[in-house]
C-alpha positions in Angstrom: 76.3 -17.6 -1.6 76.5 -15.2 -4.6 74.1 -15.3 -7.7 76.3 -14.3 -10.6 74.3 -12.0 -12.8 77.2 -9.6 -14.3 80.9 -10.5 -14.4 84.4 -9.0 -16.1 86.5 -11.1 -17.9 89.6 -10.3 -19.2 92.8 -12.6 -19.5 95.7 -13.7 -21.2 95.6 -16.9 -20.9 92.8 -17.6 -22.9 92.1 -21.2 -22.8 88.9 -22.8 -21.9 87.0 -18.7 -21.9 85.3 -19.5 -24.8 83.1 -22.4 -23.8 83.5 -20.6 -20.2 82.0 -17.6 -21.4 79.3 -19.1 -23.4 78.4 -21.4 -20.9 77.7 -18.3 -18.8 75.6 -16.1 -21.4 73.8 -18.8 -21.6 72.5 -18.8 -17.9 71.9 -15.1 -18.6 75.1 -13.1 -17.1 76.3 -10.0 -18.9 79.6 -10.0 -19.4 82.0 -7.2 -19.6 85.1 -7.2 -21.3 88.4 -5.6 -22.6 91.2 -5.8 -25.5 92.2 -8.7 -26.8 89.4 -10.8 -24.6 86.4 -8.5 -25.9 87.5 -9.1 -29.2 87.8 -12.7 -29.1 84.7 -12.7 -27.7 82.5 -11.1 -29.9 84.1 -12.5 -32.9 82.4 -15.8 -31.4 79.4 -14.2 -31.6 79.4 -13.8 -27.3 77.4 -11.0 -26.4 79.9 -8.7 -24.3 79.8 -5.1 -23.5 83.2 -2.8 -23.6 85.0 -1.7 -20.2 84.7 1.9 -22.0 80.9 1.0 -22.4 80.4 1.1 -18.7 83.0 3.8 -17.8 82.0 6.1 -19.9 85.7 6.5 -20.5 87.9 5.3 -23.5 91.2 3.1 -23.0 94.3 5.6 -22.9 97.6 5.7 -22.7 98.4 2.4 -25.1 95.7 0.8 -23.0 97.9 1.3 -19.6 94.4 3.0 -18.2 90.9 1.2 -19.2 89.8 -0.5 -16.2 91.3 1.6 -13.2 88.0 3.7 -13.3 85.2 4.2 -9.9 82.2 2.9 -12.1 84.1 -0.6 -12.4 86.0 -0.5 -9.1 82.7 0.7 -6.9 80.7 -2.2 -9.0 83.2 -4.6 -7.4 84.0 -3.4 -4.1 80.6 -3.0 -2.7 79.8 -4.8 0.3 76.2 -6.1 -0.5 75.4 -6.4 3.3 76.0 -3.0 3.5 72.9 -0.8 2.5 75.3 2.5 2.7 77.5 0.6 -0.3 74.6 -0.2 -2.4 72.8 3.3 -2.0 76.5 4.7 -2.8 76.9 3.0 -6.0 73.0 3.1 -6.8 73.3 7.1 -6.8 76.4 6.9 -8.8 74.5 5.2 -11.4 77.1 2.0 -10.5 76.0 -1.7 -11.1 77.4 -4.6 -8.9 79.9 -7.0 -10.4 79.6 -10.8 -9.4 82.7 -12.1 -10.8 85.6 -10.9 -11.5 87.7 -13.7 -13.8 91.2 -12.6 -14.8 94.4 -13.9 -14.9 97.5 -11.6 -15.6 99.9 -10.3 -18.4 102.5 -13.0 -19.3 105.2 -11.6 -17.3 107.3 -14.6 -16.5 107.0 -15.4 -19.7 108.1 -12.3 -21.1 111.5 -12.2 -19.1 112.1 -16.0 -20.4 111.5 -15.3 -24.1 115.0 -15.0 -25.7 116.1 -11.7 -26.2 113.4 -9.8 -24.4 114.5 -6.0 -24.0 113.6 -4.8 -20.9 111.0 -2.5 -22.0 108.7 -5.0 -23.5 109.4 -6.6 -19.8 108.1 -3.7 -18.0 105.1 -3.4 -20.1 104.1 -6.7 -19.4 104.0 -6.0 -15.7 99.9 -5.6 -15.2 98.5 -3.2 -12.9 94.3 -3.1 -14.1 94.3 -7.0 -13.6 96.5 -7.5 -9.6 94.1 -4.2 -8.5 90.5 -6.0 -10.0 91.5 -9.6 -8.5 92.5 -7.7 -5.3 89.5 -5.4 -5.2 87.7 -8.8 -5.7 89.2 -10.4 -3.2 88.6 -8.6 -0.6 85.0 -8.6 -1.1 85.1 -12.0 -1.6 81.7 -12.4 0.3 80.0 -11.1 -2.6 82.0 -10.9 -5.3 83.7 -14.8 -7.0 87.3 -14.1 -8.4 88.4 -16.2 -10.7 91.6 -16.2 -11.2 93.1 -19.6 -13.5 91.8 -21.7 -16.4 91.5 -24.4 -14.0 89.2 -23.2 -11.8 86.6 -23.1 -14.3 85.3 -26.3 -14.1 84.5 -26.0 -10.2 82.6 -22.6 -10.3 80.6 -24.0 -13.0 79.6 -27.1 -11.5 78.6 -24.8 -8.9 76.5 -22.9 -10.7 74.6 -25.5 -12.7 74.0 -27.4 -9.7 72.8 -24.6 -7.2 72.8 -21.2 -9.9 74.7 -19.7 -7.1 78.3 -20.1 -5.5 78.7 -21.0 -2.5 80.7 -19.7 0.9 83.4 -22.5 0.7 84.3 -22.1 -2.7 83.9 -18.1 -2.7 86.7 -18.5 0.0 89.0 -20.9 -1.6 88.8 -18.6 -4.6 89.8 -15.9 -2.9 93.1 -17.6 -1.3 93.9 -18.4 -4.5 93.3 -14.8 -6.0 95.7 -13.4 -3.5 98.2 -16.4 -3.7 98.5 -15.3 -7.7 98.9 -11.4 -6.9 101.7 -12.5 -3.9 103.1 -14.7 -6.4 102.8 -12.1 -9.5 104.6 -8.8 -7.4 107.6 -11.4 -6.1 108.3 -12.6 -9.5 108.7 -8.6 -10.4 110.7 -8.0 -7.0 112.9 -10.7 -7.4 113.8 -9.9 -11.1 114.5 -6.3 -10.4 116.5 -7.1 -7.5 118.4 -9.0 -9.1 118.9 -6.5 -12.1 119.2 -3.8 -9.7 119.2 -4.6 -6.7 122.4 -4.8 -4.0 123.1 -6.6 -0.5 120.2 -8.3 1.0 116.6 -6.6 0.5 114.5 -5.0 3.8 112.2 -8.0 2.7 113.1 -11.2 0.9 110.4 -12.2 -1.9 110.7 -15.9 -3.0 108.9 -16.6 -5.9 108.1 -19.8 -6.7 105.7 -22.4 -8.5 104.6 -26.0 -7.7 106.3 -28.7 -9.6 104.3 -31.5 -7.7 103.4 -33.0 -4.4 106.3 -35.2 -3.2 104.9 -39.1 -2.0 106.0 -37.3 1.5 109.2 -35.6 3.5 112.1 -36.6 5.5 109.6 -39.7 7.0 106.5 -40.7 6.2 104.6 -38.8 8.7 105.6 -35.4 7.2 103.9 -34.0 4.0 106.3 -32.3 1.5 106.1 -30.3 -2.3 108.6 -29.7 -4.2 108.6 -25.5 -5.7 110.8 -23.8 -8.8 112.2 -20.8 -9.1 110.8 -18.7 -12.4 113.7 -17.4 -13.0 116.6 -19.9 -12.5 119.5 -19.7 -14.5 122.3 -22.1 -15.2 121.6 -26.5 -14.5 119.5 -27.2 -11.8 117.4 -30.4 -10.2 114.6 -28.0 -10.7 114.6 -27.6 -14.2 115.9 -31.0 -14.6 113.4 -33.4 -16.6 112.0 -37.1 -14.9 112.5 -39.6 -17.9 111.7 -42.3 -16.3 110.8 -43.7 -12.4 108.5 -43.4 -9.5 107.8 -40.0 -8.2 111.0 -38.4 -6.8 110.8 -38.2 -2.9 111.9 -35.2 -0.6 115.5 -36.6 -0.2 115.6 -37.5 -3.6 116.2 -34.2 -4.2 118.0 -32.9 -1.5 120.8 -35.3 -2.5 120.0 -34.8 -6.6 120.7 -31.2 -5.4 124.2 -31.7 -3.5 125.7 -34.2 -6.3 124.6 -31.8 -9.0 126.5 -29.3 -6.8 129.6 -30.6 -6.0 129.6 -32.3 -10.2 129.7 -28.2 -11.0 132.6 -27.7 -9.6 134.8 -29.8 -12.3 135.8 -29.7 -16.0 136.8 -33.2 -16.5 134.8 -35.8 -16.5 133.4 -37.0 -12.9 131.2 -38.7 -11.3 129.1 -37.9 -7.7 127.8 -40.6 -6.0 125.9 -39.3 -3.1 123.9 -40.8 -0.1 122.2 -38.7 3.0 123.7 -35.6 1.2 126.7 -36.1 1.8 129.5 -37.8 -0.9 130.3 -41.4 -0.7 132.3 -41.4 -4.3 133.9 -38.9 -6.0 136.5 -39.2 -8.8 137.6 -37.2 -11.8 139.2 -39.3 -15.2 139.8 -38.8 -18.1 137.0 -40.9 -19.5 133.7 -40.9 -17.4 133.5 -44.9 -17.4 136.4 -44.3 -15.3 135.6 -42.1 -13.5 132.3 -43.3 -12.3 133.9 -47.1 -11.5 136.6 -45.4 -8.9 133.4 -43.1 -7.6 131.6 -46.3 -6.9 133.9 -47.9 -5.6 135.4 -45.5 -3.1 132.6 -46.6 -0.7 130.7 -49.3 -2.4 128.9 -50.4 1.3 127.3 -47.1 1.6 126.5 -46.5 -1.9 123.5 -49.0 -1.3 120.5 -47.1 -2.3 122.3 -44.1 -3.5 122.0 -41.2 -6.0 124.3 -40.6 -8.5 125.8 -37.4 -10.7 127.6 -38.0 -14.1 129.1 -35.0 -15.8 129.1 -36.3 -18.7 126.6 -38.4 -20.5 125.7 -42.1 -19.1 127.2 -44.6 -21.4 126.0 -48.7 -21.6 129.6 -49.4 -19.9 128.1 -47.4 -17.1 124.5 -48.0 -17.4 125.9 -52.5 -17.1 127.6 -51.1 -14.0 124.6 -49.5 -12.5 121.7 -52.0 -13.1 123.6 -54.6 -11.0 123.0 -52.3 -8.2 120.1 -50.7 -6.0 120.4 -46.9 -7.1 118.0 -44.6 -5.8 118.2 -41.8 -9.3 120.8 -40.7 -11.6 121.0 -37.7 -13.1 123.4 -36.6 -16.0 123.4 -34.1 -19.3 121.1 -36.9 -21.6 121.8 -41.0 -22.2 123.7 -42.7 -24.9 122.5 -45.1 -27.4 120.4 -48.3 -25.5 121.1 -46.7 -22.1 117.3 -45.6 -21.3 116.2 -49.1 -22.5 118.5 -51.0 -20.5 118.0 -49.0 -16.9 114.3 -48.2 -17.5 113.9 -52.3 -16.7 114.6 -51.4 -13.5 111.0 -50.3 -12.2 112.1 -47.8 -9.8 115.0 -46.3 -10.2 114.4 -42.3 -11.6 116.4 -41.3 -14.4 117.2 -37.1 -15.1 118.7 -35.6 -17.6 119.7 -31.8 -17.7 119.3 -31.9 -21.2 122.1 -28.9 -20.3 125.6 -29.3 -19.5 127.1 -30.1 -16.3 130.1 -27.9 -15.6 131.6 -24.6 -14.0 130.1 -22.5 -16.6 126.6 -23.0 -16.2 126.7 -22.4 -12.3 124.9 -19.4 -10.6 125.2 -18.5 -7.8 122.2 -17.2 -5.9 121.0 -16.9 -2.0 121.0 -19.9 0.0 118.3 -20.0 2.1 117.1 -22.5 5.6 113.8 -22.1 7.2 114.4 -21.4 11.2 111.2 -21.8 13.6 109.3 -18.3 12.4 112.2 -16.6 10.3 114.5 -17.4 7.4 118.5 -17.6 7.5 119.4 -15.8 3.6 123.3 -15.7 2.8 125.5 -15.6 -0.5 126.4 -18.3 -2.0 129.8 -19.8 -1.4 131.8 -19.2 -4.1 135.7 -18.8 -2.8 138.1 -20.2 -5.6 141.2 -21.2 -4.8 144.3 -20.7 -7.0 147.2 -22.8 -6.1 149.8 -19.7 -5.8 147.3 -18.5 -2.7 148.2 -21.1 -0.8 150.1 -20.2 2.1 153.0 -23.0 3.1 152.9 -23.6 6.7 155.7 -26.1 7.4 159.1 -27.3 6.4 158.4 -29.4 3.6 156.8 -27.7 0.5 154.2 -29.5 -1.2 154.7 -31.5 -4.3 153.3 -30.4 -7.6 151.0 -34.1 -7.2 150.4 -33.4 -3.6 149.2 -29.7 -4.4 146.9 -31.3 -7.2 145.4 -33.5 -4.8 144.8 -30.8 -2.1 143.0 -28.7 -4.7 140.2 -31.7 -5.4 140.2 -32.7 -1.9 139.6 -28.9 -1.3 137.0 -28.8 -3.5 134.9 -32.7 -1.9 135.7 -31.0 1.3 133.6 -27.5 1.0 130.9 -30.5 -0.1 131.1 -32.5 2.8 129.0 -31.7 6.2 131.0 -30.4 9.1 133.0 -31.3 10.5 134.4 -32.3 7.4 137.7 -34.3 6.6 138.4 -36.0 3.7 141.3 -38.3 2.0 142.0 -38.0 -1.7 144.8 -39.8 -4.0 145.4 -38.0 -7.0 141.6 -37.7 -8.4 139.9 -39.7 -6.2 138.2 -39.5 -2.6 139.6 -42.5 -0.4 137.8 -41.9 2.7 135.2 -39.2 4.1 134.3 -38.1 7.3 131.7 -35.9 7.9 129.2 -34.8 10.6 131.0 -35.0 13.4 130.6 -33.2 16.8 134.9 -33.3 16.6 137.3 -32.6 14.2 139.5 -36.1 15.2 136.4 -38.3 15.4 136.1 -37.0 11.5 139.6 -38.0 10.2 139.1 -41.7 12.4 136.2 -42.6 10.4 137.8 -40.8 6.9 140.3 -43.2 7.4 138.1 -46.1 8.6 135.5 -45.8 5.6 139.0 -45.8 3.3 138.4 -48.9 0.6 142.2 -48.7 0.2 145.4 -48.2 1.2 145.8 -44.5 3.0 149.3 -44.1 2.9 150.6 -41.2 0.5 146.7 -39.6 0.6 146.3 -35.9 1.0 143.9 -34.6 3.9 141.6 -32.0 3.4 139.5 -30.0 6.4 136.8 -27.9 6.0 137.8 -25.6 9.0 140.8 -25.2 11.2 141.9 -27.9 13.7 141.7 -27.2 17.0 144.3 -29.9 18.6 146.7 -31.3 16.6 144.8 -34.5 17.5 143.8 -34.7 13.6 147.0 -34.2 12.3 148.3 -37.1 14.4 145.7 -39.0 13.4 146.1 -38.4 9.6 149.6 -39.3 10.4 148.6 -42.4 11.8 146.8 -43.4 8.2 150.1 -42.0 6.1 148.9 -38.5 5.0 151.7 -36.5 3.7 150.0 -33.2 2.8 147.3 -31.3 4.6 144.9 -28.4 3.0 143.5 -26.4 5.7 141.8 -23.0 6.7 144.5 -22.2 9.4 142.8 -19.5 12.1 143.0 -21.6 15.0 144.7 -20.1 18.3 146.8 -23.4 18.2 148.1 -23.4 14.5 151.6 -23.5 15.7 150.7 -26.4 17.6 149.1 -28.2 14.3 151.9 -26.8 12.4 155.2 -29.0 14.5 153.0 -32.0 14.5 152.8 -31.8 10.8 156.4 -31.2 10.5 157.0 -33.8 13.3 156.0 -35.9 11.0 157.4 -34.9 7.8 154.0 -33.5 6.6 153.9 -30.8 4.3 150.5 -28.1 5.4 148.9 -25.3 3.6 146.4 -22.7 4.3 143.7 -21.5 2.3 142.8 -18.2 4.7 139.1 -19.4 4.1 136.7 -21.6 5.7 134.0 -23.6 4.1 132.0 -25.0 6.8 128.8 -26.6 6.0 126.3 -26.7 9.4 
């Protein structure tokens, strides 16, 4: 339990210290103060002493040094159980501090404001504040640290109910104080690593802020949150915005996050429909009605329950299409005219709009990162574009100028697609998808099983090499008459007179993209 008869407050985020503060005079604590929070203070007529009051020192150095001074630091860092501590401070002339309550300079906020210059950046990187909630912290046993607007309600209740605060609260305060700090010095790491930084860093900071508690994970027996970045750039799920719909779940986004994906990759318009992350419907038109009614329709079976990507605004002819069906969430740049009122009837499907656009240009490319039992796996991002005159002509028969077309977007669902992936496309269309598969063959059976149409005259596209030329005889089988493929394998030659065994025309793209 700690009594609170002296505390320091000094924050930028000044909402609620007013009543806060008074609240406290009130029960009789001196309060200390600096800058900006002094002043607002005492022009509310809130008794408060100066920081240079009880240092004995003025602010310097444009107020970088004010409370980085022994006669605040030893006030806050005595250990009250400790008679050696309080005789220390005692002889020193050093009061105890009860309560430390700050919250940092606007940091974030500063590197978001448009056209920040870098120097007005660094400035608003704190030092006095992370050192007082950390000094505060650590004696948490005698010292409260408060350290957000919203924890003032709960140390108050506290102290009009028992005038003191007790353990349990001290030490949830105290999580939180060094959850803020963590969170504070990542959000710097990560900014200047990624202005200055190169390769991977001796230790990865993640910094990251709660957008809500999911409903649950994967199943209902696992608990899940969802986090954002600070500092993303470009269109993301993350900085996406709910209009309408339940609460997103876990695999909500995991799938919202692979259609938004693979919809980056393309400048035309196209629609993603997308189901246990991996694509059911894909197809590129020249008007996104289109587009999105060939998506649907490449797998219309396993788009039950789906989620969905437009590139382009959602129109009523699509919005008709899509409340005859059960879809999971779409998300898209905004909604025409009468769409939200139409597909908000629908109680629970969830409706995003990027209110940005969706398209190669507002893709960055950042670390990708999976959680292993006690580690983390961190690699690039894959970002391999392929031009058609790389392509390397394997066989006989040269692909036609359609044929390459095709390859190219069934290059592009492929690198989308979990491995082992193998996909059929006509023109701008998927046909068929296979993915996940412990064999390369078993994948281009079921591409060619799931196919809603006619294969013959498709393209194939794999996301690695083929072992056997099993999958080439199998694509074979379903009419393919061009292959896209990484090439590598110790039995190309092998995969390369099946192909022309059956009149195929093969190509090479010298790179893999695997997805485990």
């Amino acid at each position: 339990m700690v009594k609170i008869n002296r505390a320091i407050i000094s924050v930028s985020d000044k909402n609620g210290v007013l009543d806060f503060s008074k609240e406290l005079t009130q029960m009789g604590v001196e309060i200390i103060s600096t800058g900006g929070t002094y002043r607002l203070l005492k022009d509310n007529g809130i008794p408060v002493k100066e920081v240079s009051e009880v240092t004995g020192f003025p602010e310097m150095l444009d107020g970088r040094v004010k409370t980085l001074h022994p006669m605040l630091h030893g006030g806050i860092l005595a250990r009250r159980d400790i008679p050696e501590h309080m005789t220390a401070i005692n002889e020193k002339g050093i009061m105890p501090v009860d309560m430390v309550v700050v919250n940092l300079y606007p940091f974030k906020e500063t590197v978001l404001k448009k056209g920040a210059e870098f120097e007005d950046i660094v400035e608003n990187i704190d030092i006095g504040g992370p050192s007082m909630i950390r000094a505060a912290a650590k004696n948490y046993r005698s010292v409260a640290v408060v350290t957000d607007p919203g924890q003032y309600p709960v140390v108050m209740e506290e102290l009009r109910s028992k005038g003191e605060i007790p353990g349990n609260v001290l030490e949830k305060l105290m999580l939180e104080a060094f959850i803020a700090t963590a969170e504070y010095d990542s959000m710097i790491s990560s900014y200047m690593f990624d202005k200055f930084g190169e390769g991977f860093p001796a230790s990865f900071p993640i910094p990251s802020e709660k957008v809500e508690d999911l409903r649950y994970g994967e199943n209902p027996n696992q608990k899940a949150a969802f986090y954002r970045a600070p500092f993303a750039k470009g269109t993301t799920v993350a900085k996406s915005e709910q209009i309408h719909g339940k609460e997103l779940s876990y695999n909500n986004i995991l799938d919202l996050d692979k259609a938004l994906d693979i919809a980056m990759d393309f400048e035309k318009p196209t629609a993603v429909v997308m189901k246990h992350t991996n694509p059911c419907g894909l197809a590129s038109d020249n008007d996104i009605f289109d587009a999105f009614k060939t998506a649907y329709n490449v797998d219309p079976l396993s788009a039950f329950g789906c989620v969905i990507c437009l590139n382009r605004d959602c129109d009523m002819r699509i919005a008709e299409m899509i409340s005859q069906y059960f879809v999971e969430a779409v998300i898209c740049p905004d909604y025409g005219p009468g769409v939200f009122d139409l597909l908000s009837k629908k109680k629970n499907i969830r409706l995003l709009r990027t209110n940005s656009p969706i398209a190669p240009s507002e893709r960055h490319r950042e670390f990708k990162m999976k959680k292993v039992q006690g580690g983390i796996l961190v690699q690039t991002d894959e970002d391999v574009i392929i031009d058609p005159k790389d392509l390397k002509v394997v066989t006989d028969r040269r692909p036609t100028p359609d044929e390459v077309s095709a390859l190219l977007f069934a290059w592009k669902l492929a690198k989308h697609v979990t491995s082992n992936a193998v996909v059929f496309v006509k023109g701008e269309r998927a046909i068929g998808v296979g993915a996940g598969q412990m064999s390369r063959v078993d994948s281009a059976k079921i591409a060619a099983m799931k196919a809603n149409e006619p294969t013959e005259g498709s393209v194939m596209a794999s996301d690695a090499f083929f072992p056997f030329r099993d999958g080439v005889d199998e694509a074979a089988k379903a009419g393919v008459t061009a292959i896209i493929q990484p090439g590598g394998s110790i039995r190309d030659q092998e995969v390369i007179d099946a192909a022309n065994e059956h009149g195929m025309a093969m190509v090479f793209t010298g790179c893999r993209v695997f997805r485990h």
